[in-house]
BAGU-594766 format. One record per residue (C-alpha): residue number from 1; x, y, z; chain. Coordinates in nm, 4 decimals, always signed. Layout:
N
+-----+----------+----------+----------+-------+
|  nr |        u |        v |        w | kette |
+-----+----------+----------+----------+-------+
| NUM |        X |        Y |        Z |     A |
...
+-----+----------+----------+----------+-------+
END
This chain:
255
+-----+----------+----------+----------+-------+
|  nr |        u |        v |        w | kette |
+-----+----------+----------+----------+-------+
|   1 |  -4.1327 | +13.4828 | -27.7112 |     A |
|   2 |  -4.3259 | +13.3999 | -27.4289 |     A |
|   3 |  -4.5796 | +13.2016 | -27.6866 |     A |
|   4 |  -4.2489 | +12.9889 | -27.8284 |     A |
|   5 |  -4.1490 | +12.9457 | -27.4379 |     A |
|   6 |  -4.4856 | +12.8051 | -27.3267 |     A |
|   7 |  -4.5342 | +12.5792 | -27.6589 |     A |
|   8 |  -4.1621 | +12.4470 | -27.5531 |     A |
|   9 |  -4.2305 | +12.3577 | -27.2179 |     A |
|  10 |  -4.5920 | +12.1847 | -27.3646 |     A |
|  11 |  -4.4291 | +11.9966 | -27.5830 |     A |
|  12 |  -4.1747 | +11.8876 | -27.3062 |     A |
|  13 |  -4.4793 | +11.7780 | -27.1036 |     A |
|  14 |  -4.5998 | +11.5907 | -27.4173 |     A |
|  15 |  -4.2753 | +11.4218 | -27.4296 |     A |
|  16 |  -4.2714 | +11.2955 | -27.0589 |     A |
|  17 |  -4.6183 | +11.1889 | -27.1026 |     A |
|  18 |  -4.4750 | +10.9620 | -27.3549 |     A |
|  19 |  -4.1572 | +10.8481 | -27.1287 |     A |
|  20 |  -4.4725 | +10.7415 | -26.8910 |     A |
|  21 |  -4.5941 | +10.5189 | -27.1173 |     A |
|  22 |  -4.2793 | +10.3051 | -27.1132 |     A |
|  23 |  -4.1864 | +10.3511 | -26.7654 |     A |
|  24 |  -4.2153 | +10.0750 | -26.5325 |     A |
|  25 |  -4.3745 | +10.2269 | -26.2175 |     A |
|  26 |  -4.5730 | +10.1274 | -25.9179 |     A |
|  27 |  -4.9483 | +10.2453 | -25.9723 |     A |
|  28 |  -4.9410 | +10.5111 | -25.6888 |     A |
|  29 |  -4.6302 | +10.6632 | -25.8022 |     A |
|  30 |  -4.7355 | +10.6880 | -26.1671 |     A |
|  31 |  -5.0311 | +10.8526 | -26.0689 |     A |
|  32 |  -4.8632 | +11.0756 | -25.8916 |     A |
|  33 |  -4.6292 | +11.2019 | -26.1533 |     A |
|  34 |  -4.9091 | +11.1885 | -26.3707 |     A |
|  35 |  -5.1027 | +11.4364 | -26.1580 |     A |
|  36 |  -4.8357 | +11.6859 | -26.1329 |     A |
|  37 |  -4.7659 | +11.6740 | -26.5004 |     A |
|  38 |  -5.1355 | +11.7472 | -26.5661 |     A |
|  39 |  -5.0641 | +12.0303 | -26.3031 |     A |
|  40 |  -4.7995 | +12.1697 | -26.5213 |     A |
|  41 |  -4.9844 | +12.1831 | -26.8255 |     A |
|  42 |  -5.2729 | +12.3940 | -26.6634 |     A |
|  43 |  -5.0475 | +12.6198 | -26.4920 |     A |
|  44 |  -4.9133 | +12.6637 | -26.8524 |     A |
|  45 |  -5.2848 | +12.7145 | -26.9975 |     A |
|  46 |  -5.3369 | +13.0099 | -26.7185 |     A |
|  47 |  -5.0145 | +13.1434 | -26.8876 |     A |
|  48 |  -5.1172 | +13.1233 | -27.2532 |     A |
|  49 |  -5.4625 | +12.9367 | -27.3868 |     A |
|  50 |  -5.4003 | +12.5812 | -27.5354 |     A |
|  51 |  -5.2909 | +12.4767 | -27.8550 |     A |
|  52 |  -5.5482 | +12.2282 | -27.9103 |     A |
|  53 |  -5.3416 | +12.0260 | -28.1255 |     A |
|  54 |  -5.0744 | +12.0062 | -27.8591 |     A |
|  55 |  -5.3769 | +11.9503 | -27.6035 |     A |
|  56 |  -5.5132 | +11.6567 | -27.8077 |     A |
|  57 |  -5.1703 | +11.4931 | -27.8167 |     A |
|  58 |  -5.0936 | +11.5200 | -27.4461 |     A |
|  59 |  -5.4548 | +11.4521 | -27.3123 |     A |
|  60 |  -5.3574 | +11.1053 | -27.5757 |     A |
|  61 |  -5.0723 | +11.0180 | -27.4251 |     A |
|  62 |  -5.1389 | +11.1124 | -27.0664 |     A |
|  63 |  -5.4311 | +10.9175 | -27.0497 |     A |
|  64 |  -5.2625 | +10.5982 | -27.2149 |     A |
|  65 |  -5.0168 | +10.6328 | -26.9643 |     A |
|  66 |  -5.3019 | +10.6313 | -26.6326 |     A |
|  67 |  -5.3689 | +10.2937 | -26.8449 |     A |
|  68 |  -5.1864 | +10.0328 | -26.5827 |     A |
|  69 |  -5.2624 | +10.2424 | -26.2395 |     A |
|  70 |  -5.6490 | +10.2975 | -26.3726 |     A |
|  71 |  -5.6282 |  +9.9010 | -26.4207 |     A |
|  72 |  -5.4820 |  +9.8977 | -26.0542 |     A |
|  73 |  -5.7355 | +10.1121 | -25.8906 |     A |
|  74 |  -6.0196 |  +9.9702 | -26.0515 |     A |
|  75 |  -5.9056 |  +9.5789 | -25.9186 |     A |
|  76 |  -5.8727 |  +9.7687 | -25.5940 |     A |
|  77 |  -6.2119 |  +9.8712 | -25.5902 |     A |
|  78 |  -6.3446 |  +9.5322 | -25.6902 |     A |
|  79 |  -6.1746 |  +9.3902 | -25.4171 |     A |
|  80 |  -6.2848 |  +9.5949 | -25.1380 |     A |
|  81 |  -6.6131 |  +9.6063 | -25.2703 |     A |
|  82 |  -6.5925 |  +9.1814 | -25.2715 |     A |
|  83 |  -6.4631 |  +9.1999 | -24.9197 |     A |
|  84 |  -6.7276 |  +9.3822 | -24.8668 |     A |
|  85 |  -6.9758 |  +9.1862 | -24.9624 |     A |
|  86 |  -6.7560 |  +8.8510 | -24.7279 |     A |
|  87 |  -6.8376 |  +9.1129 | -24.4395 |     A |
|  88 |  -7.1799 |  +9.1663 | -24.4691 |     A |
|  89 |  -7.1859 |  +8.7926 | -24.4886 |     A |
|  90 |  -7.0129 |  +8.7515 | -24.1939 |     A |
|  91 |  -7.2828 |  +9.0075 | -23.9982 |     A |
|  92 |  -7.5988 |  +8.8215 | -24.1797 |     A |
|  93 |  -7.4544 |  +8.4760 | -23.9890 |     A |
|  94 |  -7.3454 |  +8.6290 | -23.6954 |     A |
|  95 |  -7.7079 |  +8.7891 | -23.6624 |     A |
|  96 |  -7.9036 |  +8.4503 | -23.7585 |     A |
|  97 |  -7.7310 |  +8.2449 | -23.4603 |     A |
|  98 |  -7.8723 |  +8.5074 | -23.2370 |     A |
|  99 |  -8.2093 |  +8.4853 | -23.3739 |     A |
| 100 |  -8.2578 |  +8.1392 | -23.4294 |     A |
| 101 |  -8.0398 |  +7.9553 | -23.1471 |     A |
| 102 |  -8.2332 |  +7.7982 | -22.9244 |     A |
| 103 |  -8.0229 |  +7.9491 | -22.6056 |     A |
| 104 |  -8.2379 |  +7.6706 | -22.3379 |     A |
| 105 |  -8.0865 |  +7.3852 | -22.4993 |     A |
| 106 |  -7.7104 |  +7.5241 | -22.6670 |     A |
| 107 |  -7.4074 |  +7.3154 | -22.7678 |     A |
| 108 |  -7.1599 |  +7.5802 | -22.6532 |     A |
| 109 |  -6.8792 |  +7.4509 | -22.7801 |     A |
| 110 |  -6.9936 |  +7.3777 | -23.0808 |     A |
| 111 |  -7.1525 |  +7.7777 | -23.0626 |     A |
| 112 |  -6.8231 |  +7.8586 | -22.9190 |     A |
| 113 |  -6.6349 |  +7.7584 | -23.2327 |     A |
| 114 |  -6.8797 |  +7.8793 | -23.4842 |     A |
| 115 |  -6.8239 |  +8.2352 | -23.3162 |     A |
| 116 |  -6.4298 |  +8.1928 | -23.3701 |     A |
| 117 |  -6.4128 |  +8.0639 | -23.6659 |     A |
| 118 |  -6.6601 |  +8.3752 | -23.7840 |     A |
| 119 |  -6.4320 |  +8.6472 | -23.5713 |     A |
| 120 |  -6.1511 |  +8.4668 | -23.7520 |     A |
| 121 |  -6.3162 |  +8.5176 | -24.0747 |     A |
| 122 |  -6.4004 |  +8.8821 | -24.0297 |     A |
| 123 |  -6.0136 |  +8.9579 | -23.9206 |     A |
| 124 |  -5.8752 |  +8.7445 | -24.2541 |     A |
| 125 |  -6.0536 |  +8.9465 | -24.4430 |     A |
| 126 |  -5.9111 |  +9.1953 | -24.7079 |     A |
| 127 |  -6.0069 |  +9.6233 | -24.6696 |     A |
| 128 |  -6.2674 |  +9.8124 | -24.7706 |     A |
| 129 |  -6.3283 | +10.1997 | -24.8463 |     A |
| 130 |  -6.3230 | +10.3998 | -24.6034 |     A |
| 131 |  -6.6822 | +10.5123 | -24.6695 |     A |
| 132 |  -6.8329 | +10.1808 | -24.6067 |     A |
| 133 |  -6.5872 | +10.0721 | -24.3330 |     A |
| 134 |  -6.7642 | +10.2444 | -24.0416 |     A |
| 135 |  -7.1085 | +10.0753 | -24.1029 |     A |
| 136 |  -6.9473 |  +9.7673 | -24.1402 |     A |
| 137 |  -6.8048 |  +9.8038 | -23.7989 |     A |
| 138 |  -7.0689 |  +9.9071 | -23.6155 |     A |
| 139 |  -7.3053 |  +9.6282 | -23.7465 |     A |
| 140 |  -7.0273 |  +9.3569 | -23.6801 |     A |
| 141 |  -6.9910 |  +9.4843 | -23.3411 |     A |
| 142 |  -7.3756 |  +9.5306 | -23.2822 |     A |
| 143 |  -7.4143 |  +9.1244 | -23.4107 |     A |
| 144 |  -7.1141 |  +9.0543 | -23.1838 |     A |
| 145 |  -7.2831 |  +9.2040 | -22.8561 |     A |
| 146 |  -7.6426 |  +9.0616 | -22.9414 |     A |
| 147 |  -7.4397 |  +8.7242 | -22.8901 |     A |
| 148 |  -7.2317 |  +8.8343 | -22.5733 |     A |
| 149 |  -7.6176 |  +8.8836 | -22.4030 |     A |
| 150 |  -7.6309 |  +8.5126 | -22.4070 |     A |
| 151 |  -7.2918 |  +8.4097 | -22.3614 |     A |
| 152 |  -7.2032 |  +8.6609 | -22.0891 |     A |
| 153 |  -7.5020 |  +8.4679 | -21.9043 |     A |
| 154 |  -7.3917 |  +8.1499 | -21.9250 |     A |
| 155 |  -7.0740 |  +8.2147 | -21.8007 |     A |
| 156 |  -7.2528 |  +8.3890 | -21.5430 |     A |
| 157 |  -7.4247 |  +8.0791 | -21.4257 |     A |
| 158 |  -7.1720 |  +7.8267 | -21.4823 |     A |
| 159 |  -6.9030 |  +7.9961 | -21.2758 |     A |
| 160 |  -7.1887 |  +8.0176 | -21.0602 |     A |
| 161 |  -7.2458 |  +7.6550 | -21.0631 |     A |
| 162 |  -6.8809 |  +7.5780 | -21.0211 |     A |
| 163 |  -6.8261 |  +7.7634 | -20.7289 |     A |
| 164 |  -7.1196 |  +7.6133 | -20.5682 |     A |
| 165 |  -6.8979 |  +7.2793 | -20.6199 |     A |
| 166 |  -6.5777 |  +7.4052 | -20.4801 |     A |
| 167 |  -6.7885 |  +7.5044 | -20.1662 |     A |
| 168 |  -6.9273 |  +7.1321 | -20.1747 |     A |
| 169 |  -6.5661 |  +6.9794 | -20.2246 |     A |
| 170 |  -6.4236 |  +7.1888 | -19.9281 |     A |
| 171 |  -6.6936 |  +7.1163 | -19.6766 |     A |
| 172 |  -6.6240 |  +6.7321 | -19.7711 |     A |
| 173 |  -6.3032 |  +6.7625 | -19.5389 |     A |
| 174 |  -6.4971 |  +6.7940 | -19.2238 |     A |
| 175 |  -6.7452 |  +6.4372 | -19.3202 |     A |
| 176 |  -6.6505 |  +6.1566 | -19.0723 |     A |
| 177 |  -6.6420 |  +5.9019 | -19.3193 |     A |
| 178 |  -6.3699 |  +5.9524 | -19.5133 |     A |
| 179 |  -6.4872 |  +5.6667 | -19.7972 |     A |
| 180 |  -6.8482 |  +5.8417 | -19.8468 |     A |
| 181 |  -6.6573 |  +6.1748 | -19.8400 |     A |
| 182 |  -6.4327 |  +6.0824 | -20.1601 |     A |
| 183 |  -6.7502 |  +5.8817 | -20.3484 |     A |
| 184 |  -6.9127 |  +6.1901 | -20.3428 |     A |
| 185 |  -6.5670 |  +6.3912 | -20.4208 |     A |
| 186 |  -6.5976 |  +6.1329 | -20.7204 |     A |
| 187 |  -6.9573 |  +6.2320 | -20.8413 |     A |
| 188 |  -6.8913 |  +6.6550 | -20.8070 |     A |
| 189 |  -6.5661 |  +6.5894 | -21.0337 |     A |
| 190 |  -6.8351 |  +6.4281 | -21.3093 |     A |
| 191 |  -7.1026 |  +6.7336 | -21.2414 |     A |
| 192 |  -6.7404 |  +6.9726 | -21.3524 |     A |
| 193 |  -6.8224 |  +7.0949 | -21.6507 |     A |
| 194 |  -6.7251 |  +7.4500 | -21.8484 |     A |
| 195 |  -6.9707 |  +7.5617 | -22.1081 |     A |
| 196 |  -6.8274 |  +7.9184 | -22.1422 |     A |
| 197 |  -6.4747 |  +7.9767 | -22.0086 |     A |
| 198 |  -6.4302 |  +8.2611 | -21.7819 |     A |
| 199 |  -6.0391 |  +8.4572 | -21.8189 |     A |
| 200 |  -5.7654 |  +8.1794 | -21.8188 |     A |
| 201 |  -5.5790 |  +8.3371 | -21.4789 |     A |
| 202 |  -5.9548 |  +8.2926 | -21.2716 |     A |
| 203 |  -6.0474 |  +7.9498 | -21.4191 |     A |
| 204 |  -5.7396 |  +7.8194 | -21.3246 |     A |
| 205 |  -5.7847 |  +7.9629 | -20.9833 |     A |
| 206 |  -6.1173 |  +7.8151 | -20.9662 |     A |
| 207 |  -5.9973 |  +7.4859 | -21.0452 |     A |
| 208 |  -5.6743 |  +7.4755 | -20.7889 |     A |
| 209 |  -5.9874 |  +7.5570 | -20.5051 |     A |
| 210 |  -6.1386 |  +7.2814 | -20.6729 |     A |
| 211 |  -5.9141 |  +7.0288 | -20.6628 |     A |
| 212 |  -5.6892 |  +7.1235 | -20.3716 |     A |
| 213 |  -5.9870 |  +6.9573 | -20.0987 |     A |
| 214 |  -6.0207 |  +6.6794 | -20.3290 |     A |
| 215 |  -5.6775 |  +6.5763 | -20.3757 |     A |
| 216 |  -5.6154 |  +6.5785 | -19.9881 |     A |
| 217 |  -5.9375 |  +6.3417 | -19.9242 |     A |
| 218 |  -5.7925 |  +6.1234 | -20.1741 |     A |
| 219 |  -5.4562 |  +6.1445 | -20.0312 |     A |
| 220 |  -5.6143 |  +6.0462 | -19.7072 |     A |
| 221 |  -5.7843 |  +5.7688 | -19.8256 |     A |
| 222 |  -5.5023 |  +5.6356 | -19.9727 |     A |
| 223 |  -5.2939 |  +5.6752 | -19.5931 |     A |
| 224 |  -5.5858 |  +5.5377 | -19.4531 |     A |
| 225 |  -5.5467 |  +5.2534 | -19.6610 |     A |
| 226 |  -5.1680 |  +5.2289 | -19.6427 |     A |
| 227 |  -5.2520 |  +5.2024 | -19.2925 |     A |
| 228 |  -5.5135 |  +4.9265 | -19.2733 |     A |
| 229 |  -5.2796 |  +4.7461 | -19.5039 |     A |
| 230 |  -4.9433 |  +4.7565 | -19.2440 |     A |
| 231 |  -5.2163 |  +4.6713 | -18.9462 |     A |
| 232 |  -5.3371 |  +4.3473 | -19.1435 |     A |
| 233 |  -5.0096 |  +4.2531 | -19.2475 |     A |
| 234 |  -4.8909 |  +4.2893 | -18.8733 |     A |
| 235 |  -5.1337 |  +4.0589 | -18.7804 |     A |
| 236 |  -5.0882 |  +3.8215 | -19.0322 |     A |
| 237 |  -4.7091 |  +3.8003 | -18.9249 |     A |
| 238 |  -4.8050 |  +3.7709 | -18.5619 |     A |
| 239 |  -5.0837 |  +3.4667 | -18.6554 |     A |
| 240 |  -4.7773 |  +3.3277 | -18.8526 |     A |
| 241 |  -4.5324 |  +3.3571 | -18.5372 |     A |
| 242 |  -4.7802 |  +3.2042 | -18.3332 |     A |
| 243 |  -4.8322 |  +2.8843 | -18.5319 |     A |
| 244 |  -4.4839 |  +2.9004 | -18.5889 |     A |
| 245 |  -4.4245 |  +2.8788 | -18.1944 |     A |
| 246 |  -4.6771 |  +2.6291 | -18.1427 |     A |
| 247 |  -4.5947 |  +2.4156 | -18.3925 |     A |
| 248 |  -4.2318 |  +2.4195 | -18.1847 |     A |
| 249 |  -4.3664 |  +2.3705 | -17.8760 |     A |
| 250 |  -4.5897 |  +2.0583 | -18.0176 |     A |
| 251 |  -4.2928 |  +1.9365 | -18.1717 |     A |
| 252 |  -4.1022 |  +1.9057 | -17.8314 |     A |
| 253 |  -4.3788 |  +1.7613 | -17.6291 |     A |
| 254 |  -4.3679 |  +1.4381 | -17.9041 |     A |
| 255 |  -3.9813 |  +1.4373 | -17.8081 |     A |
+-----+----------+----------+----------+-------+
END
């Protein structure tokens, strides 16, 4: 009995084995069921030894039913294992700029935006196993950090640079003459120039210290010019009442 019981329940394995087959079923989940029913069948092997006749016919059908998620799995692979490979790319550019920028003479915007559009590269792309993930990493990281050593110094010495203007700018509000003062407010707004940004919330506090002396000398160059123009225009009208009164006077001396 217990023979006729365990052939039963083999054959019912065979059976779902076969449903498999013609089952429509996401890759993991078939997988799944297909591991517990493999499960079953060697629990039921520990019970009583294999039929191998049975065993042929279910290792058949089981297998032909691993068909689509093997298919699955393998594309998988080949597309981590491609993304991969974009990665690794990705790193072997990152590297070369390091090695064979010339950092004394550097477009940095131009170096700016090749570094984004590779960091935007590396986070578009697709996973990878697990395995190879963490070396990956690293070396992206490592590549990204050989690059900060010359960017973090430029930014170092332009903010450095900038501030030195913003001291210029301010101590332009003490010069007597206001109209050299705002030429030369004129040529440090030309010499204003960001290679590498610092954060957003400090370069736009750098900036308003910039700007805030050399807005008020032009503000007071444009009073003092408001100014001159109401004084000449006063005198004009007085010249103009003057002639105006002699003109009178002349006119009643011929009378």
């Amino acid at each position: 009995w217990r023979s006729w019981g365990t052939n039963q329940a083999r054959e019912h394995l065979i059976e779902s084995a076969e449903n498999l087959q013609q089952t429509d079923l996401d890759p993991q989940e078939r997988a799944k069921r297909i591991k517990a029913l493999r499960n079953e069948w060697r629990n039921l092997s520990n019970v009583e030894p294999n039929q191998h006749k049975q065993w042929r016919e279910f290792d058949r059908k089981i297998t032909a039913a691993y068909e689509p998620s093997k298919q699955h799995f393998a594309e998988q692979a080949r597309q981590r294992q491609e993304h991969l490979t974009q990665r690794e790319a990705i790193c072997t550019e990152l590297e070369r700029l390091a090695l064979e920028t010339d950092w004394s003479n550097v477009d940095w915007k131009a170096q700016q935006k090749q570094i984004a559009h590779l960091r935007q590269q590396w986070k578009d792309c697709g996973t990878v196993s697990h395995k190879e993930w963490e070396t990956i990493n690293t070396r992206f990281n490592a590549a990204m950090d050989g690059l900060e050593t010359y960017i973090g110094a430029e930014r170092t010495r332009n903010w450095e640079e900038r501030t030195r203007l913003v001291t210029e700018a301010e101590a332009l509000l003490q010069s007597a003459n206001l109209f050299e003062a705002t030429e030369v407010a004129k040529q440090l707004q030309t010499e204003w120039t960001i290679t590498v940004p610092s954060r957003q919330g400090d370069e736009q506090r750098l900036w308003k210290q910039f700007r805030t002396p050399i807005d008020t000398l032009f503000e007071r160059l444009k009073s003092e010019r408001q100014t001159e123009r109401t004084e000449l225009q006063q005198n004009i009208d007085l010249k103009i009442a003057a002639c105006e009164q002699l003109e009178a006077l002349s006119t009643l001396s011929e009378e």
